[in-house]
C-alpha positions, 0 to 999 in steps of 0.5 A: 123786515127785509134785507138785501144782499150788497154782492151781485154774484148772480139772479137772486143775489140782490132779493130780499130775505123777509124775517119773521119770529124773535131777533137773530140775537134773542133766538134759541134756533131758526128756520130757513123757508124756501119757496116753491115756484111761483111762490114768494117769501111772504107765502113762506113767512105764512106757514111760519104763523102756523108753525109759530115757535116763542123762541124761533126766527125765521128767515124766507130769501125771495128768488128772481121772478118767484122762480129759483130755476127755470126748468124742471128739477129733473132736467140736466143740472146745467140747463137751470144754470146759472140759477141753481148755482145762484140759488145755492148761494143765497142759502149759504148767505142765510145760513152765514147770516145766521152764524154771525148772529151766533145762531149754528146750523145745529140750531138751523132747520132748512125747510122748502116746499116744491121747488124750495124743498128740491133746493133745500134738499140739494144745498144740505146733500152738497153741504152735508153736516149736522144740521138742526133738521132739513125738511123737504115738502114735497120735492127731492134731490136735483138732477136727471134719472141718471144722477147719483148724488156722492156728495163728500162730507157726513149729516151726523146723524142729521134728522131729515123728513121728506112728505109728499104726496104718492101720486104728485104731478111735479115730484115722481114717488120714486124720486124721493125714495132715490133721495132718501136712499142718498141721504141715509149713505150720507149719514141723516137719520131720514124719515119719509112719508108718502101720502095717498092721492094728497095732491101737491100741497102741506098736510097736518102731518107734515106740520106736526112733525116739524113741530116736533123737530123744533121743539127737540132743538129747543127743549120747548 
């Protein structure tokens, strides 16, 4: 299933956001998939096949041109403008899609894979509350080496898992330590795991763990 958002606030206003996994009305929690560059909805409804859950609906937003900002996330927040700021609001607009079906973000898992997982993170730093769980797959916070990330608000305890590869040609180690550093002030309780020489991809690792957060929120 698709929909498209009716405002045109910015780029990825207008795409569709792909569903998958039980209704919005039947659902006991959900989870929010990001793709990464070059990517699209449909790949991230595919790790939810493998991440399948009996009582999880899943929802994949589709950026512009596959991309959610055009340079690298490292590069100064104002030069992937106005993307970033779009690609922030389609996740609220997931997010508030979810509310008004009853589901809360304590039952919402956001989770992104290399350029959604550098979104994923950045939405929940800039919007911190308790959420069922963030899942950053191979990224980290947004912003230049000189940025520190002192957000307002509190995760509340907030599981929040970073796995990436400790060699990555796109994710620096360092920056995800930063952003697990940023994180922790913020009140998540975070879990970080480096992977030797694993490339810039998914483990089974990665898998299980996510497996395991969703069945803590559903008792299942």
């Amino acid at each position: 299933m698709a929909e498209r958002a009716t405002s045109a606030i910015g780029p990825h206003q207008g795409q569709p956001v792909l569903a998958a996994g039980r209704s919005l009305e039947s659902a006991q929690g959900a989870m929010v998939l990001l793709h990464g560059r070059g990517g699209t909805a449909q790949s991230m409804l595919s790790l939810a096949e493998e991440l399948a859950h009996p009582t999880f609906a899943y929802l994949a937003p589709q950026a512009a041109g596959s991309s959610w900002y055009p340079l690298s996330f490292l590069a100064p927040v104002e030069r992937n403008e106005p993307y970033l700021t779009s690609a922030l609001a389609t996740v609220s607009n997931v997010l508030r899609r979810l509310t008004e079906a009853g589901i809360s973000q304590k039952q919402t898992i956001l989770l992104g894979f290399s350029q959604g997982a550098c979104l994923a993170l950045e939405f929940a730093a800039r919007n911190a509350h308790l959420y069922g769980g963030v899942v950053g797959l191979s990224g980290g916070l947004i912003g230049p080496d000189d940025t520190r990330w002192e957000y307002p608000g509190s995760f509340e305890n907030t599981p929040i898992f970073l796995g990436c590869s400790d060699v990555d040609p796109h994710i620096p180690k360092g920056r995800v330590i930063e952003s697990a550093d940023a994180l922790e002030r913020l009140g998540a309780r975070v879990t970080t795991r480096l992977y030797a020489n694993m490339g810039h991809t998914v483990n089974q690792d990665e898998l299980d763990f996510v497996r395991k957060l969703m069945a803590g929120l559903t008792g299942k």
